[in-house]
Z-matrix of the N, CA and C atoms (Angstrom, degrees):
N
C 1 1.460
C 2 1.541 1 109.94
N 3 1.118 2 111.97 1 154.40
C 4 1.646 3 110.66 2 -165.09
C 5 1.370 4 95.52 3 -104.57
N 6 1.592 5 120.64 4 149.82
C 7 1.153 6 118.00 5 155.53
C 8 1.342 7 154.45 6 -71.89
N 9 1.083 8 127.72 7 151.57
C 10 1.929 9 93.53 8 -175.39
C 11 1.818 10 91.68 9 -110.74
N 12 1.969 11 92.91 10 -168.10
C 13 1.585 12 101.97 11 172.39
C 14 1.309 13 92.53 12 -139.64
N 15 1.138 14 104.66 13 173.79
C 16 2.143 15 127.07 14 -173.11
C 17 2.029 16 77.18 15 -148.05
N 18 1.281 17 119.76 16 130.97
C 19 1.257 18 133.41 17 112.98
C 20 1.638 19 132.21 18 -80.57
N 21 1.161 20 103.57 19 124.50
C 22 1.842 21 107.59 20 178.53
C 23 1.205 22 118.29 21 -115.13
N 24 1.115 23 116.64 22 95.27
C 25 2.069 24 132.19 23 -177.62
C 26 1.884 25 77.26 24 -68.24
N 27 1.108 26 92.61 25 119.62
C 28 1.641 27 133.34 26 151.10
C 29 1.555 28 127.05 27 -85.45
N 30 1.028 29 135.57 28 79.66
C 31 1.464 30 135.75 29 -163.56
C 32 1.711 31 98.11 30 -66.80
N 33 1.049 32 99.02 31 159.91
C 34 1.802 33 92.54 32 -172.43
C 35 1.688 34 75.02 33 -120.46
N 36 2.014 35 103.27 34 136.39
C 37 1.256 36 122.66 35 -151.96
C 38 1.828 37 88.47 36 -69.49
N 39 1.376 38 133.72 37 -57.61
C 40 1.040 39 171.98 38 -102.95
C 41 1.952 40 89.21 39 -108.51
N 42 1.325 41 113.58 40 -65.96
C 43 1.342 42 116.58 41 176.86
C 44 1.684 43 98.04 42 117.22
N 45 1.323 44 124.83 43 159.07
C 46 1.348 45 125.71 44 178.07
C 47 1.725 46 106.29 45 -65.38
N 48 1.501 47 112.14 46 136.03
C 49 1.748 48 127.42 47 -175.52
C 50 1.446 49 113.34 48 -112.63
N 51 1.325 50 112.68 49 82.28
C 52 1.095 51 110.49 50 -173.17
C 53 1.521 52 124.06 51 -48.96
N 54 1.641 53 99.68 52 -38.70
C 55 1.836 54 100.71 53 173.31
C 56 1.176 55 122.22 54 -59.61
N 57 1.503 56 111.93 55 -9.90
C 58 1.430 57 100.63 56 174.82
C 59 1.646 58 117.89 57 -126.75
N 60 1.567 59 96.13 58 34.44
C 61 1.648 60 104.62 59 165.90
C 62 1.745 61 121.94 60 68.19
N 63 1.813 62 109.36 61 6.06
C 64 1.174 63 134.20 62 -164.79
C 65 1.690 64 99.34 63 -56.93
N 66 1.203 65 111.64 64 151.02
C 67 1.586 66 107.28 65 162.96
C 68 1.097 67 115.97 66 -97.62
N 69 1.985 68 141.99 67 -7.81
C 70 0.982 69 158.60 68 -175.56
C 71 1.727 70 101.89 69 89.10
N 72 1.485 71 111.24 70 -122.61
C 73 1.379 72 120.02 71 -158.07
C 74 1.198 73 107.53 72 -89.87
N 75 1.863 74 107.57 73 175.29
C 76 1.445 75 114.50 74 -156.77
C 77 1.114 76 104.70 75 -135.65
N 78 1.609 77 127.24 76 137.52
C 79 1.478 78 147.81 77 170.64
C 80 1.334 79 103.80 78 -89.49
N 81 1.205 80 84.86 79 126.38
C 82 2.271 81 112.18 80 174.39
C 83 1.381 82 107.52 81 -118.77
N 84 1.222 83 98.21 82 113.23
C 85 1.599 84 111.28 83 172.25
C 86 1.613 85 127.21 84 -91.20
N 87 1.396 86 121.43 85 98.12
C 88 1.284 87 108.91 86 -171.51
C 89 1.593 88 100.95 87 -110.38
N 90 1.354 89 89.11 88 139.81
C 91 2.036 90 105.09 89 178.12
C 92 1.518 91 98.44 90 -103.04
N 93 1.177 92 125.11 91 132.17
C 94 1.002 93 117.70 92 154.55
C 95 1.905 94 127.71 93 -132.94
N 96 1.548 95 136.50 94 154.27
C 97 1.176 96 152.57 95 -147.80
C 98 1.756 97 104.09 96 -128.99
N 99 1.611 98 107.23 97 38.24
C 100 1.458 99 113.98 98 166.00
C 101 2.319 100 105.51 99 44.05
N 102 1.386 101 106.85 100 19.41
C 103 1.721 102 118.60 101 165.61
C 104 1.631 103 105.47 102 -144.95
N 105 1.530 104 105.52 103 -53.03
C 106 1.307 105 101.83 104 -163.94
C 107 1.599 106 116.13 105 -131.94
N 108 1.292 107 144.09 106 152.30
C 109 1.123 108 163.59 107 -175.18
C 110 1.307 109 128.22 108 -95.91
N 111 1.572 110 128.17 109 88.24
C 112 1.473 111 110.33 110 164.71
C 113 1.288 112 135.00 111 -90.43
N 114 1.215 113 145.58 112 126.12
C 115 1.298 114 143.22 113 137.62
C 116 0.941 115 151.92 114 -31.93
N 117 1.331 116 117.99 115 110.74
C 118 1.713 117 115.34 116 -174.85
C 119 1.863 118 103.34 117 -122.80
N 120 0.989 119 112.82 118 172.65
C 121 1.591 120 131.54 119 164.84
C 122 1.229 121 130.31 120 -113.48
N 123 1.790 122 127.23 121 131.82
C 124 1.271 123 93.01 122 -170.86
C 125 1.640 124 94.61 123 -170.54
N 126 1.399 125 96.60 124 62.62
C 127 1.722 126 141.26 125 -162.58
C 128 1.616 127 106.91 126 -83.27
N 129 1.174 128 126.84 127 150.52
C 130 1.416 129 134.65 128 152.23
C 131 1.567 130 101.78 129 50.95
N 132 1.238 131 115.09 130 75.62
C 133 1.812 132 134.31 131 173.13
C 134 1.259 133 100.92 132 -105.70
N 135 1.282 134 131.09 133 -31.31
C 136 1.492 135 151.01 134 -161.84
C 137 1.551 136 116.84 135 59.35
N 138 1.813 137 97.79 136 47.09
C 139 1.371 138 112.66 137 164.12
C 140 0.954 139 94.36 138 165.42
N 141 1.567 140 105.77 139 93.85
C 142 1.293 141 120.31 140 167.41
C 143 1.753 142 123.57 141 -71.24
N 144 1.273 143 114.85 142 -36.42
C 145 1.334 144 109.43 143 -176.40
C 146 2.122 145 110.68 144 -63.37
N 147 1.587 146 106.87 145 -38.77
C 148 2.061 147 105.60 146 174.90
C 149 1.380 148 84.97 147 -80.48
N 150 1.370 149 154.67 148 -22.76
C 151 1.480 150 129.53 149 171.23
C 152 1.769 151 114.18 150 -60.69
N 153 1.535 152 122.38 151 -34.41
C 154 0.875 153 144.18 152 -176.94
C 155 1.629 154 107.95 153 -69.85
N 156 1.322 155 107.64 154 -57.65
C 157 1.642 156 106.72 155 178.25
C 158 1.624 157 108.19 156 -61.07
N 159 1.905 158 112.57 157 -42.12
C 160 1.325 159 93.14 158 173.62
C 161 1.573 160 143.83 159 -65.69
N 162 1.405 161 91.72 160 -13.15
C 163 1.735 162 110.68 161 -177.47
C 164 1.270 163 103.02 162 -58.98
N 165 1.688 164 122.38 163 -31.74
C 166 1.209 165 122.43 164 -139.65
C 167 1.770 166 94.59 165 -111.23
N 168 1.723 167 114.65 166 -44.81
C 169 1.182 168 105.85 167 165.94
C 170 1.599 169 126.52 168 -52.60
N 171 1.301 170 106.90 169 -48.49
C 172 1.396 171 126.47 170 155.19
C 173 1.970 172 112.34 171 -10.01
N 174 1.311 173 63.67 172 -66.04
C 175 2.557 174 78.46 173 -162.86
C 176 1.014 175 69.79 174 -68.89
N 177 1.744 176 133.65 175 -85.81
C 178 1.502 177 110.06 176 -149.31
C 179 1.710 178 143.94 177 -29.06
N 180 1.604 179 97.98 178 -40.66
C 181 1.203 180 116.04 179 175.15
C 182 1.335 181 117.13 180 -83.24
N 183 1.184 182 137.64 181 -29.87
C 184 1.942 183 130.17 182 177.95
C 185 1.322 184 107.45 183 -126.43
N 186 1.552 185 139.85 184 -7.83
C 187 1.241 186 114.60 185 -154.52
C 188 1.920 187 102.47 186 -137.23
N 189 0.902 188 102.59 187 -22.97
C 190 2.263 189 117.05 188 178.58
C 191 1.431 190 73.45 189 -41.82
N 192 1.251 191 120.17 190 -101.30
C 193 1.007 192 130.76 191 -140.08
C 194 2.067 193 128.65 192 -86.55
N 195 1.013 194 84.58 193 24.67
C 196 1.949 195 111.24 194 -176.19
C 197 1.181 196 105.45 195 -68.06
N 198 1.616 197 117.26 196 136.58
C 199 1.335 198 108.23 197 177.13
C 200 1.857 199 88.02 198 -90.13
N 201 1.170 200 100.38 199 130.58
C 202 1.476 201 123.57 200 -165.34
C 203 1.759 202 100.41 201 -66.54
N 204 1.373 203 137.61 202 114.03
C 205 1.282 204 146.82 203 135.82
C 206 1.390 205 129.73 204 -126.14
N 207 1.723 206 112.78 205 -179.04
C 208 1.046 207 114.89 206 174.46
C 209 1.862 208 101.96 207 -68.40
N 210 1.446 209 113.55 208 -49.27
C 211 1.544 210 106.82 209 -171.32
C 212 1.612 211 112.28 210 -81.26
N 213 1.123 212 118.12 211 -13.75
C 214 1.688 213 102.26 212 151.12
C 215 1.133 214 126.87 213 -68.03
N 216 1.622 215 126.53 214 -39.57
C 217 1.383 216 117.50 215 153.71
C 218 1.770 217 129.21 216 -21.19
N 219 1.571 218 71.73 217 -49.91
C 220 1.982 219 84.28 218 -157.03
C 221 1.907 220 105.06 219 -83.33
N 222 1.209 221 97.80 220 -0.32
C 223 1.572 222 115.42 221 -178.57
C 224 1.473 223 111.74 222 -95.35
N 225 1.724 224 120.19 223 -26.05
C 226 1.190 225 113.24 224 174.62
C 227 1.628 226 99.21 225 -108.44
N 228 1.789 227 129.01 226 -2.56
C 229 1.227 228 109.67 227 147.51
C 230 1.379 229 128.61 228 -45.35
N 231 1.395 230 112.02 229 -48.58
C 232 1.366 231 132.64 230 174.62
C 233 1.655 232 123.16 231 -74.74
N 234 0.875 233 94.27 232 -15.63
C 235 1.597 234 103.91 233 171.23
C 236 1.732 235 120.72 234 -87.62
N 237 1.650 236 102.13 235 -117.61
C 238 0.910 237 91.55 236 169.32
C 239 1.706 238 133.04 237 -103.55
N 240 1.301 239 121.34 238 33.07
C 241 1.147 240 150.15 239 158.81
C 242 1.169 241 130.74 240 -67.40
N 243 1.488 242 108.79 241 -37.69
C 244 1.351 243 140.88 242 175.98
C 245 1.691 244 119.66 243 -54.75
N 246 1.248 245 116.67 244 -39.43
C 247 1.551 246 130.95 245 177.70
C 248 1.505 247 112.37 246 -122.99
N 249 1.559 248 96.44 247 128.84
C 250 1.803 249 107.73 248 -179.15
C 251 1.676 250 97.35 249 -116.93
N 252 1.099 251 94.91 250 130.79
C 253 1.870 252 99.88 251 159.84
C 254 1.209 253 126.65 252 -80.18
N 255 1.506 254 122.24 253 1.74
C 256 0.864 255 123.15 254 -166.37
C 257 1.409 256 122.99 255 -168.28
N 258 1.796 257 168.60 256 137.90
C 259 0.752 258 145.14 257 138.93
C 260 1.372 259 145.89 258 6.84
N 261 1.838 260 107.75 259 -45.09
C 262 1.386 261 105.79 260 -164.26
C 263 1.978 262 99.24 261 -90.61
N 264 1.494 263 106.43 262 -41.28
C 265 1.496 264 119.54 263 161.05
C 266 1.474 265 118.75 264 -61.53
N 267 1.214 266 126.85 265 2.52
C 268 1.479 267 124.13 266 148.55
C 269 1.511 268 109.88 267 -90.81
N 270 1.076 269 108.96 268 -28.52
C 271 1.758 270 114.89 269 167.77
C 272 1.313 271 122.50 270 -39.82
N 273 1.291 272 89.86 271 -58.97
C 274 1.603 273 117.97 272 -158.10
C 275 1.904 274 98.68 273 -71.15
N 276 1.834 275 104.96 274 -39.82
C 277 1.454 276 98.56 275 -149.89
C 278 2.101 277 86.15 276 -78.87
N 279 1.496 278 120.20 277 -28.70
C 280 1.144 279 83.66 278 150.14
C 281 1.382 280 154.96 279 170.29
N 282 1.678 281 62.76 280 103.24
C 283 2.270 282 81.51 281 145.18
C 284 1.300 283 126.91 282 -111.21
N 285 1.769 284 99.54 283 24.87
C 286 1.538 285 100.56 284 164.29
C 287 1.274 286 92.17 285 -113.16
N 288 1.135 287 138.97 286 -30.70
C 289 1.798 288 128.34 287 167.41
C 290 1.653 289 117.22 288 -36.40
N 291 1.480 290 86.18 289 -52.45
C 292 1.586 291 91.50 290 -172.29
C 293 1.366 292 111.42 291 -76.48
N 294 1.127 293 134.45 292 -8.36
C 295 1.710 294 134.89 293 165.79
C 296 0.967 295 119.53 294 -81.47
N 297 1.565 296 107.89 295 -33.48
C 298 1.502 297 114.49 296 177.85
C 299 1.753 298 128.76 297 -66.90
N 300 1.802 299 86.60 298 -25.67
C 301 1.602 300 109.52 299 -168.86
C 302 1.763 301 85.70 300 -82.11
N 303 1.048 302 115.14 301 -67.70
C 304 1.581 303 120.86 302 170.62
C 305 1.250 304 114.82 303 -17.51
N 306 1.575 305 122.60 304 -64.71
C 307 1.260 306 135.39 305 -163.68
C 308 1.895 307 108.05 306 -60.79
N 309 0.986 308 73.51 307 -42.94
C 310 1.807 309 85.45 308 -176.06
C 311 1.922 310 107.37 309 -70.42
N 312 1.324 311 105.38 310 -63.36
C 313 0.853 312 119.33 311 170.29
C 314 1.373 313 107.71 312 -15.34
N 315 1.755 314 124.60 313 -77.35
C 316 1.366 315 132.15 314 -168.22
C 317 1.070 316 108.82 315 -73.69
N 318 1.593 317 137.27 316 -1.76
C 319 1.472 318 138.12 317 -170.49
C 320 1.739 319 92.05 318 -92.04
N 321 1.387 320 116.29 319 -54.82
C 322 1.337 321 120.21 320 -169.56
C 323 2.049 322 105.60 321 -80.77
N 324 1.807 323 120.31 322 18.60
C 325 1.334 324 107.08 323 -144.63
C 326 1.183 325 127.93 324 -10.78
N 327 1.246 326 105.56 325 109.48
C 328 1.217 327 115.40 326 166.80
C 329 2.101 328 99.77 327 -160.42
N 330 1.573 329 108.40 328 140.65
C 331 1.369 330 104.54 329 168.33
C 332 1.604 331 115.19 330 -47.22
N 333 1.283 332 107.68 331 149.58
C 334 1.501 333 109.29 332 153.01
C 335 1.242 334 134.32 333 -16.35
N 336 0.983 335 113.64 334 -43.67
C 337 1.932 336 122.88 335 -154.61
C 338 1.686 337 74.25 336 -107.12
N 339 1.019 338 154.29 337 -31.11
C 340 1.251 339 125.64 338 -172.99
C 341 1.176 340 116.81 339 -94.82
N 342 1.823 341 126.49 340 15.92
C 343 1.544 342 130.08 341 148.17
C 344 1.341 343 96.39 342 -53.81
N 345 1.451 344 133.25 343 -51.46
C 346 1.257 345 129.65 344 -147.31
C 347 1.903 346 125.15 345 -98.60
N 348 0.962 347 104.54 346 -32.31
C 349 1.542 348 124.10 347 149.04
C 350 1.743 349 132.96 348 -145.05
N 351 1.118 350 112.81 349 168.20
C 352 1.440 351 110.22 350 -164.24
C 353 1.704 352 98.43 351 -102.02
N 354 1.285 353 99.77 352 -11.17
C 355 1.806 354 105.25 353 176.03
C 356 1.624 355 111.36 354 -86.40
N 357 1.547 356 103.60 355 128.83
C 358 1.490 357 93.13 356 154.77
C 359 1.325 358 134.84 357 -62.89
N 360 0.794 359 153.21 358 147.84
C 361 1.772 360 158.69 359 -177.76
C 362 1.518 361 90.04 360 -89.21
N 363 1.184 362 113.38 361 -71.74
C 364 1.669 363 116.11 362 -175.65
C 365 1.600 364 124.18 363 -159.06
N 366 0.766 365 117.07 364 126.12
C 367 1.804 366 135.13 365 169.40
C 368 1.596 367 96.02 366 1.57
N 369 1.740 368 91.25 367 -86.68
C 370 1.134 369 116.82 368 -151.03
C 371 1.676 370 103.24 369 -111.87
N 372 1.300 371 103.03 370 147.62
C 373 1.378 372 125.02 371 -169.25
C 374 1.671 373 99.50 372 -114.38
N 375 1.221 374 116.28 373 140.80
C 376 1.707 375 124.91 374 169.40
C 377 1.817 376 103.27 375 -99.23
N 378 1.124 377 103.16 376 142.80
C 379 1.718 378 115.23 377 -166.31
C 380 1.102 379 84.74 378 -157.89
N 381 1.848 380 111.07 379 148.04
C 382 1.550 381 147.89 380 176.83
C 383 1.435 382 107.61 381 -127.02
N 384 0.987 383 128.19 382 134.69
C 385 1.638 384 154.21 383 149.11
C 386 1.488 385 110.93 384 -33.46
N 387 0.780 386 129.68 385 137.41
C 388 1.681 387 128.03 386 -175.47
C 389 1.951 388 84.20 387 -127.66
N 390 1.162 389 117.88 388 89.56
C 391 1.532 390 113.58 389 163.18
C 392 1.619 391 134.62 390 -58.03
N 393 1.800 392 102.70 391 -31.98
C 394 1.253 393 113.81 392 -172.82
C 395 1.117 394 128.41 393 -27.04
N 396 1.469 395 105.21 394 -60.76
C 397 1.689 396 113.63 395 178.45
C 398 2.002 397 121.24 396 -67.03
N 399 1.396 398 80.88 397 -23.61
C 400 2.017 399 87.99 398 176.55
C 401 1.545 400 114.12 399 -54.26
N 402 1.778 401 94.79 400 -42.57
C 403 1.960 402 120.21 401 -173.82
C 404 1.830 403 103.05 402 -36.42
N 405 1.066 404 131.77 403 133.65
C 406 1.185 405 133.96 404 163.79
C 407 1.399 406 121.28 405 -123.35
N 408 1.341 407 118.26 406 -34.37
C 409 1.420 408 121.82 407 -166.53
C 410 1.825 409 94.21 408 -112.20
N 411 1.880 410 105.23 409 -36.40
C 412 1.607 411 104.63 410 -162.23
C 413 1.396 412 116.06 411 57.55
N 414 1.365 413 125.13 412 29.21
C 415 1.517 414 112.76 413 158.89
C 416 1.877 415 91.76 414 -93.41
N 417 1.636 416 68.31 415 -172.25
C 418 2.216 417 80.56 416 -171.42
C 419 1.483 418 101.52 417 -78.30
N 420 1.282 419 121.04 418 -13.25
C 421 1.693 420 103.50 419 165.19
C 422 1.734 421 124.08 420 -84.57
N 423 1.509 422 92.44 421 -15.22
C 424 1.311 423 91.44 422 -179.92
C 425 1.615 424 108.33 423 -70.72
N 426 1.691 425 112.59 424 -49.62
C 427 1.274 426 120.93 425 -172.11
C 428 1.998 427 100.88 426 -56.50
N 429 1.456 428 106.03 427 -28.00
C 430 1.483 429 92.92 428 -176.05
C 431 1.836 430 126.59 429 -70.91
N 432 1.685 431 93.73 430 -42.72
C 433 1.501 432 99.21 431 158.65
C 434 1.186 433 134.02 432 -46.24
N 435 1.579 434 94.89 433 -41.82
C 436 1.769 435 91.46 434 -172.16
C 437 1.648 436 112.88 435 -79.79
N 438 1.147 437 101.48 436 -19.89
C 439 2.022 438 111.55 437 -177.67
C 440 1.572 439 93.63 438 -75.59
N 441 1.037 440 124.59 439 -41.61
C 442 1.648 441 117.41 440 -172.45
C 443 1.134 442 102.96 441 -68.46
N 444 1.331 443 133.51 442 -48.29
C 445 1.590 444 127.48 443 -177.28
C 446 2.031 445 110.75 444 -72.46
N 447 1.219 446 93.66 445 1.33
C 448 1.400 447 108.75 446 -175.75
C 449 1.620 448 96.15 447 -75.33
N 450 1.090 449 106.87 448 -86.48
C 451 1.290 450 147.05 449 166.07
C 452 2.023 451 112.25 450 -26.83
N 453 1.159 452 102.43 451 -42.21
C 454 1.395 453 119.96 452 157.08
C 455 1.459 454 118.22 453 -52.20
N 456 1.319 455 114.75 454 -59.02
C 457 1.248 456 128.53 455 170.29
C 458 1.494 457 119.79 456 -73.06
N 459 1.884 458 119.88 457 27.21
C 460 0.910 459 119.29 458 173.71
C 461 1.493 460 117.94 459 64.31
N 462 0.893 461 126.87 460 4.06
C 463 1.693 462 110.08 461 153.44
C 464 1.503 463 122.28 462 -82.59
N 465 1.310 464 102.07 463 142.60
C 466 1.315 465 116.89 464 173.68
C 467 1.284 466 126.01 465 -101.43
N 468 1.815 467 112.55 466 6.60
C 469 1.770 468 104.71 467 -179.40
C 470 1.318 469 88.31 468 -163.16
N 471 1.705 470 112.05 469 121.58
C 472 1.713 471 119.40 470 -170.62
C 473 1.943 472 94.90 471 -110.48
N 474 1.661 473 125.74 472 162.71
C 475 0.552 474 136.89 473 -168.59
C 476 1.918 475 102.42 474 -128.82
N 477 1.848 476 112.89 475 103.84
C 478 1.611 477 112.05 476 162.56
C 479 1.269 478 115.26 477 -120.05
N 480 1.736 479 75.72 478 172.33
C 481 1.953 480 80.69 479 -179.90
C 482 1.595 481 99.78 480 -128.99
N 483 1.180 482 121.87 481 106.14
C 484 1.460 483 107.74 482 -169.16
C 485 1.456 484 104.80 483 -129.25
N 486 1.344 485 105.57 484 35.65
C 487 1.393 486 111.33 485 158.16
C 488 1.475 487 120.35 486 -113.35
N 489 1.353 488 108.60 487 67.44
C 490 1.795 489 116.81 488 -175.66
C 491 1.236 490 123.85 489 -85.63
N 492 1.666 491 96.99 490 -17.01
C 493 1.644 492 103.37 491 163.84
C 494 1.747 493 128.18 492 -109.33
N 495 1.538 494 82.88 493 32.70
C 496 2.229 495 81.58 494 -178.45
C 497 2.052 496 82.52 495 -103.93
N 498 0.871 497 128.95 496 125.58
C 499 1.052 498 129.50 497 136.06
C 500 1.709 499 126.22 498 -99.94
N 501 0.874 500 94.32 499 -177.30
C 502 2.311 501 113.60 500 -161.04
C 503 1.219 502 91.10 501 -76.80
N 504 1.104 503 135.68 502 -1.87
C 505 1.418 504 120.77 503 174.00
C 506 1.391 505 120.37 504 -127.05
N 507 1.226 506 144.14 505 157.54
C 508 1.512 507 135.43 506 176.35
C 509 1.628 508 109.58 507 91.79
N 510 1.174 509 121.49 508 -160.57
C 511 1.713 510 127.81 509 163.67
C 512 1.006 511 116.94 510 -80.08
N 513 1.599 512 134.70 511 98.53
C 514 1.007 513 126.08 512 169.34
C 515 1.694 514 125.52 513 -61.99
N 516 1.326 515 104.19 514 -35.22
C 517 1.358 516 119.38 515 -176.65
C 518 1.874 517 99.21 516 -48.19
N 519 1.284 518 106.57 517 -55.41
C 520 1.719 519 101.31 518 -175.70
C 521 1.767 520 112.53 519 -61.83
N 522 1.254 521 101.41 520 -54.51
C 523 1.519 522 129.44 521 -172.96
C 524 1.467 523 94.59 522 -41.48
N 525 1.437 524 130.98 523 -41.16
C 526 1.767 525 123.53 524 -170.30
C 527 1.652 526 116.37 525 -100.37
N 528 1.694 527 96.33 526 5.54
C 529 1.356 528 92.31 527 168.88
C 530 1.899 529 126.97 528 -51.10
N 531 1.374 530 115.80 529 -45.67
C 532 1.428 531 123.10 530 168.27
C 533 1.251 532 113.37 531 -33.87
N 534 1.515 533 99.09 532 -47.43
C 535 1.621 534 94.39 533 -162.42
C 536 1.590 535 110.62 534 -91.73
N 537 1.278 536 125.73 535 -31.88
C 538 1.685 537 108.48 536 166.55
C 539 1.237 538 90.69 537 -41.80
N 540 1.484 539 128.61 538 -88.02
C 541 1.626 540 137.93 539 -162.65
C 542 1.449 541 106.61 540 0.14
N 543 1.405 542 105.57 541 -73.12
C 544 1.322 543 121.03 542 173.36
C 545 1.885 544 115.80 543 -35.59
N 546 1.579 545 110.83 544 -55.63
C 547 1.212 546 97.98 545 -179.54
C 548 1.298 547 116.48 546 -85.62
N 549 1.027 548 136.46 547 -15.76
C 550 1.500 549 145.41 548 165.52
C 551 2.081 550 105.19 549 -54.88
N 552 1.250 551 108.16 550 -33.52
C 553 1.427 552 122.46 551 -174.43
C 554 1.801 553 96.13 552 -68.67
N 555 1.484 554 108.20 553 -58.24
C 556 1.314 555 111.98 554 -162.95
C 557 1.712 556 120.73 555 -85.98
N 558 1.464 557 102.81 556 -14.29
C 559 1.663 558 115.13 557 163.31
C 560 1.481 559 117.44 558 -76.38
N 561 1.358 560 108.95 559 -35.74
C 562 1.728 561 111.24 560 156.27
C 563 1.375 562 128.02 561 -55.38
N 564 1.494 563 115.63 562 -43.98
C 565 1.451 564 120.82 563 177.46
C 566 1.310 565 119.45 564 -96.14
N 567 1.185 566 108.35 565 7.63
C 568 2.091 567 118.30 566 -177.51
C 569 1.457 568 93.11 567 -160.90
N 570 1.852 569 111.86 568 73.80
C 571 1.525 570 112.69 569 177.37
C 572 1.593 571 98.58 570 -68.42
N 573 1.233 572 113.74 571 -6.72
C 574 1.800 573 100.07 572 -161.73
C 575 1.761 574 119.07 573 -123.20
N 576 1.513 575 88.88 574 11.51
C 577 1.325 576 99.71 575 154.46
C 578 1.283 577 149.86 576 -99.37
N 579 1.427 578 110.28 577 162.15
C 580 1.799 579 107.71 578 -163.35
C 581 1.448 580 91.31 579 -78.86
N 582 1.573 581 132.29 580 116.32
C 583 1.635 582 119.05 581 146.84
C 584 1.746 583 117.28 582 -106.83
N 585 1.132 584 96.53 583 127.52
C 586 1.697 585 127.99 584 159.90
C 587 1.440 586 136.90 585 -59.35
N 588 1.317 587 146.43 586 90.81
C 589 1.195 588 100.27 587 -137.65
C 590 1.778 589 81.90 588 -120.04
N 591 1.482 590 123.18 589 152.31
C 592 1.514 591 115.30 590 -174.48
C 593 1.956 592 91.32 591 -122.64
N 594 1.509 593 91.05 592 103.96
C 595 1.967 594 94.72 593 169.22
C 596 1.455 595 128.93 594 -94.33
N 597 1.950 596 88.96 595 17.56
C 598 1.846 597 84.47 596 169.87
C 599 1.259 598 129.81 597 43.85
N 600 1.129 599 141.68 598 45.23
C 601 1.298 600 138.52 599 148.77
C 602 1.921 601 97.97 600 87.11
N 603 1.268 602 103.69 601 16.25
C 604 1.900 603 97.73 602 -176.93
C 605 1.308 604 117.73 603 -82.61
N 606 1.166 605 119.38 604 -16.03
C 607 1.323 606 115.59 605 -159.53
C 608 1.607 607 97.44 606 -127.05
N 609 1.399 608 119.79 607 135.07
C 610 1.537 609 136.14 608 -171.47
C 611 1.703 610 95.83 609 -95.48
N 612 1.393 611 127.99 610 154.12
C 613 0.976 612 123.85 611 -160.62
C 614 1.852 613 118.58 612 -69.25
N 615 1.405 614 97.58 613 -24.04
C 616 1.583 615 102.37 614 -177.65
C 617 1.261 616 92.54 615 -63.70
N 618 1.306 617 137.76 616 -74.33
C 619 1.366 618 152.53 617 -158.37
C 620 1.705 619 95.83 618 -48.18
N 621 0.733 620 118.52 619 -102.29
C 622 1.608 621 119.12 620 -171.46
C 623 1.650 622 104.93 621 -27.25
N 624 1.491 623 113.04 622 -42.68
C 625 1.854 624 110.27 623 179.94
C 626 2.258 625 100.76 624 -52.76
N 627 1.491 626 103.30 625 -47.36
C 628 1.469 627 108.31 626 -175.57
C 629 1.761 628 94.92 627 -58.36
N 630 1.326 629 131.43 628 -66.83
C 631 1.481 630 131.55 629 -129.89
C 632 2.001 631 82.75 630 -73.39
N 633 1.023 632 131.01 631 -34.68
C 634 1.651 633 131.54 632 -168.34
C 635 1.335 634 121.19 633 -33.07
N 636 1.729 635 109.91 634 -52.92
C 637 1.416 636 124.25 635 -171.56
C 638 1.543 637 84.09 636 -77.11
């Protein structure tokens, strides 16, 4: 039986943020085997609609008709999976990997990681909060609400970017004053949390070597 695909354009609720370098919405790739469904991702290529045609040339050409395994997977990793020309076709190849690994995965139940060994590596996994997209207003109450409900939900280490106004050009040194502020605000009120901080490509190497001390 052949497989099919579903792409699902995900509108990002929020809208594309330019200050924070966002690509906007997200493509979900589901494979499915007429029982079960895998999932892949295959978001922020910065062209989603030729990421979309490639997903689709893609399945057409190696995967409709695959007799579905773990070592055919790993045969068109190595095959033609293996080389992208481009960004948006590395996109594409994968979030059909990861559906495919998925797909199988739930056919044989078993998690992901146990296509690949029968040993656990470890229990427990460490994970961070990515707040960015939660931010709505970005004043210091906003960043405080959203870290408490962070933190609520049991995380112990959130990930910001609250330098949306240093850009590559001008003084950076003045331009990132807001945003220490900001983290100086949230290391006072969450002494015992892990923060992350993501500066997006803002800071040129002199500048960030000055802001350190």
């Amino acid at each position: 039986m052949s497989l099919t695909i579903t792409i699902k354009h995900v509108l990002d609720p929020d809208g594309h943020n330019p200050a924070l370098f966002l690509k906007g919405d997200w493509l979900i790739v589901q494979i499915g085997d007429g029982n079960y469904c895998g999932y892949g991702e295959a978001s922020h290529s910065c062209n989603d609609n030729e990421c979309k045609e490639t997903i689709l040339k893609l399945f057409d050409a190696y995967v409709e008709n695959i007799d579905l395994s773990f070592s055919a997977i790993e045969k068109l990793s190595q095959g033609p999976f293996s080389i992208a020309n481009s960004f948006v076709t590395a996109t594409a190849i994968s979030g059909l990997n990861q559906a495919l690994y998925d797909l199988v995965a739930k056919r044989e139940r078993l998690p992901v990681w146990g296509l690949f060994t029968d040993k656990k590596c470890q229990t427990r996994v460490p994970v961070y909060a990515t707040i960015n997209r939660a931010l709505t207003t970005r004043t210091l109450d906003n960043y405080y609400n959203i870290v408490v409900e962070a933190v609520k939900q049991g995380f112990t280490a959130i990930k910001c970017a609250p330098f949306e106004k240093v850009h590559n050009d001008g003084d950076q040194l003045s331009q990132c004053k807001e945003g220490l502020l900001i983290l100086e605000y949230l290391r006072k009120n969450f002494p015992d949390l892990n923060i992350r901080i993501d500066f997006h490509e803002r800071f040129p190497l002199e500048a960030f070597i000055r802001l350190l001390p």
